[in-house]
Each structure stands twice: as structure tokens, then as C-alpha cells.
C-alpha positions in Angstrom: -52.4 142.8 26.6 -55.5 143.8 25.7 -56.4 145.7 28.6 -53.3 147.9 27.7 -54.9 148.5 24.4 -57.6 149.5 25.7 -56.7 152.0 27.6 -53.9 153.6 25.0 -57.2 153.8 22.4 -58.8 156.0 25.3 -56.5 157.8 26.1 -56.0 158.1 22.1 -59.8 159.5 21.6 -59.4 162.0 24.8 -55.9 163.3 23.0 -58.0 163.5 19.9 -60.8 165.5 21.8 -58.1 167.8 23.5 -57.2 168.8 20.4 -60.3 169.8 18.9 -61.6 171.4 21.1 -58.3 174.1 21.5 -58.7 174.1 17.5 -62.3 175.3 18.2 -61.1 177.4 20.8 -58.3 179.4 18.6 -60.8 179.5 15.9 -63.1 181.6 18.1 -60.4 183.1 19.6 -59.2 184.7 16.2 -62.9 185.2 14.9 -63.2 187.8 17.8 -59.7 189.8 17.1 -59.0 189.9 13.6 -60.4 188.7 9.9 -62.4 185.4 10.2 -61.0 183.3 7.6 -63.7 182.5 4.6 -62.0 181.0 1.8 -62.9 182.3 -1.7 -64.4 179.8 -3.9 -61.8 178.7 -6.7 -64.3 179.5 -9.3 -64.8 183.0 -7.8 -60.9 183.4 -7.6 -60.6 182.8 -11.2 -62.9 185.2 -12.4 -61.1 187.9 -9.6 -58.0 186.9 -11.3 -59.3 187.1 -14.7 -60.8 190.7 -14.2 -57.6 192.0 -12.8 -55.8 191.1 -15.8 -53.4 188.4 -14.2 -51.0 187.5 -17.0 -47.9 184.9 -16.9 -45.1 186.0 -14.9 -46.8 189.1 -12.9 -46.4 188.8 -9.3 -49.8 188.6 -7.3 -50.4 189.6 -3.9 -52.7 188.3 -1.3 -53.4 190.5 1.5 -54.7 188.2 4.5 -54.1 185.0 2.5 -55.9 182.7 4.3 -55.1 178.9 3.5 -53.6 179.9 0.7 -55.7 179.4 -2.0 -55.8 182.3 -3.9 -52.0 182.7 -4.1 -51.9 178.7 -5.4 -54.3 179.5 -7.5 -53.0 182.6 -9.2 -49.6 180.1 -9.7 -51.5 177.3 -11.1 -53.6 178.5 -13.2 -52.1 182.1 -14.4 -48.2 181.3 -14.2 -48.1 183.8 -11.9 -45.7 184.1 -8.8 -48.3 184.4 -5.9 -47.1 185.6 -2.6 -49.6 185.5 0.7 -49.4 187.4 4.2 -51.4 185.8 6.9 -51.1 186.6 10.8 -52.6 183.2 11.8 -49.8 180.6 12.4 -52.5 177.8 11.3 -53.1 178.7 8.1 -49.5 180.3 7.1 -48.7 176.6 8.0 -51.5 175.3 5.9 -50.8 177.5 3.0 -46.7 177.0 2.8 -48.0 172.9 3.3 -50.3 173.0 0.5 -48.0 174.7 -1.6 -45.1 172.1 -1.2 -47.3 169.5 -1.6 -48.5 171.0 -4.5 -44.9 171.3 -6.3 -44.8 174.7 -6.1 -43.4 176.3 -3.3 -41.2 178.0 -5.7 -43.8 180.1 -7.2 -46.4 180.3 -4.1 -45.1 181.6 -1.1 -46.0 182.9 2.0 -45.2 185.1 5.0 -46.9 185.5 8.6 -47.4 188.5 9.8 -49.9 191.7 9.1 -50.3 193.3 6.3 -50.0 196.6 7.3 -46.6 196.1 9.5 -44.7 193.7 7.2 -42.4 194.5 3.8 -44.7 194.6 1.4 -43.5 192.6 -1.8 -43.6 193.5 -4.9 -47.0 192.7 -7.4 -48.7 193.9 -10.2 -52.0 192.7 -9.0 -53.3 193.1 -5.0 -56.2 190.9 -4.3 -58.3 191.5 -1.1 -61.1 190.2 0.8 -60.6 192.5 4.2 -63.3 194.5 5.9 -63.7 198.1 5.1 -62.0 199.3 7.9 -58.9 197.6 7.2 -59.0 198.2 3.5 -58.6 202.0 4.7 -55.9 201.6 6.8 -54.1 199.2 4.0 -55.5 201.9 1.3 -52.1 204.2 2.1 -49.7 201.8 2.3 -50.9 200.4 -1.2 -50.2 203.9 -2.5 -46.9 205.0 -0.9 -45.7 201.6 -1.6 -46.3 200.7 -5.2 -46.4 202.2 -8.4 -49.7 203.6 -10.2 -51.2 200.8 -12.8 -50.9 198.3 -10.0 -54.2 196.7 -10.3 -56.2 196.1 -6.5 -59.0 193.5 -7.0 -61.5 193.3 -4.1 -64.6 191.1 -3.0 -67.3 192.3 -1.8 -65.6 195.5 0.5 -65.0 198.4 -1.4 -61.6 200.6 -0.9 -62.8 204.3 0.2 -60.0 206.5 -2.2 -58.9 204.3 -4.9 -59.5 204.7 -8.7 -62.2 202.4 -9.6 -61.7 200.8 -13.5 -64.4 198.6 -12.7 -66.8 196.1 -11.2 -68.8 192.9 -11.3 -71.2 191.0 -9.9 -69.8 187.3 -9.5 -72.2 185.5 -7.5 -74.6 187.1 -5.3 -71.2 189.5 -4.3 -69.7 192.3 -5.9 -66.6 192.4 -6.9 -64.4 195.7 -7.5 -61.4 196.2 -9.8 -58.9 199.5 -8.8 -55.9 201.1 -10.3 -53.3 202.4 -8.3 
């Protein structure tokens, strides 16, 4: 008997190990053909939030969403309905997880897919941390799609076109605030 559990506890650890390492591997993987995810700390994602004017019961979207955070955030702590887009499986997982577990799956949701290819839904606030190059290729979409006053908060990566009503520096980054 104990030789048996012995060898299920190795073969336990080299499961464990598998799996790692193809986490590590996706992780690179992604990092080399999209967004790396970098998660926005929840202090900074208030103050985003704040300077965009997110009120109770506006509808916040999160462009490349990440794990979520921002989009639980913005239901939390602004009674807003928060809705994310992410194209990695992992973390559109993680997100809708953290959400249920969180009570409110209701009021943060999230889709998987790309920003620029999926149904946009409706918001009164856009919140972005993408590079430049894909906040110009979002930039149209954002303008076809919703209606002018839509507020379009960004860290750290400027939009080229849109009407700027304002910036700040949170942290050692700067953060911009646009109207549609």
C-alpha cells in the first residue's frame, strides 16, 4: 500500500508540472500575438472610473477585459453594469468565475472574442488599456457604433482622433479622458 501511494503522489507532482509548464507556454504564446495581460491596479481603476464620470446604473465597457477586474469593479463599487470582451479563453473563464463567485454575474458579464469583430454592447463609459495601434483600429468602430457623449477613458495609450476633455497623471502613468 504504500508503495502505491507513492507512486500516485509522483505521478501527482509530474501532472502538476505538466500543467504549468503549458500555462507558461500559452502565457508566452499569447504575449507574442496579442495584448499581454497587466491587470490595472484597483486603486488606479477607481480613479479611471471616477474621472470618466461612472454613475449608478450606466453601462461600462471593457475593451480587452482581462481577468475581469475592471468590469467587477465598475459593478461593485459604482452600481454600474460592467460588461468585458476578452479573446483569451483563460481569463474570460477567470473573469465570468470571479464574477459568480462574487454574486454578481448579473451585473458583470463577459464575452470572448475581439473587440473589433464582436457586437459591441451598449455603454456610456469605454475603458481601455490597448496599445496604440489597436486603439486606432478600435477608434472607428467606437465612433460608428455609439452615440457622441459616450465617455472613452484610457491608460497610458492615447487614441489618435478622439476629442480629448481631459487627462491625469495617476501614478507614474497618464491617464486620458475622451468624448465621443
Amino acid at each position: 500500500m504504500p508503495q502505491s501511494i507513492a507512486l500516485f503522489l509522483i505521478l501527482l507532482i509530474q501532472l502538476i508540472l505538466l500543467a504549468a509548464m503549458l500555462f507558461m507556454i500559452h502565457w508566452h504564446l499569447v504575449a507574442f500575438t496579442s495584448v499581454p495581460w497587466v491587470r490595472t491596479p484597483r486603486w488606479k481603476t477607481k480613479r479611471m472610473l471616477q474621472l470618466a464620470g461612472l454613475k449608478p446604473g450606466e453601462r461600462m465597457l471593457d475593451a480587452g477585459s482581462g481577468d475581469g477586474s475592471t468590469v467587477i469593479d465598475a459593478a461593485r463599487d459604482f452600481g454600474a453594469t460592467g460588461h468585458g470582451i476578452e479573446t483569451q479563453w483563460s481569463l474570460y473563464w477567470f473573469s465570468n468565475l470571479r464574477a459568480r463567485s462574487l454574486g454578481l454575474s448579473e451585473t458583470a458579464t463577459f464575452a470572448r472574442g475581439s473587440m473589433l469583430k464582436v457586437d459591441l454592447p451598449d455603454a456610456d463609459v469605454i475603458f481601455s488599456y490597448l496599445f496604440p495601434e489597436l486603439n486606432a483600429r478600435l477608434e472607428p468602430i467606437l465612433k460608428k457604433r455609439y452615440p457622441a457623449r459616450t465617455r472613452v477613458v484610457s491608460r497610458t495609450f492615447p487614441f489618435p482622433t478622439l476629442k480629448e476633455t481631459g487627462r491625469e497623471k495617476i501614478g507614474s502613468e497618464t491617464v486620458f479622458l475622451y468624448e465621443l
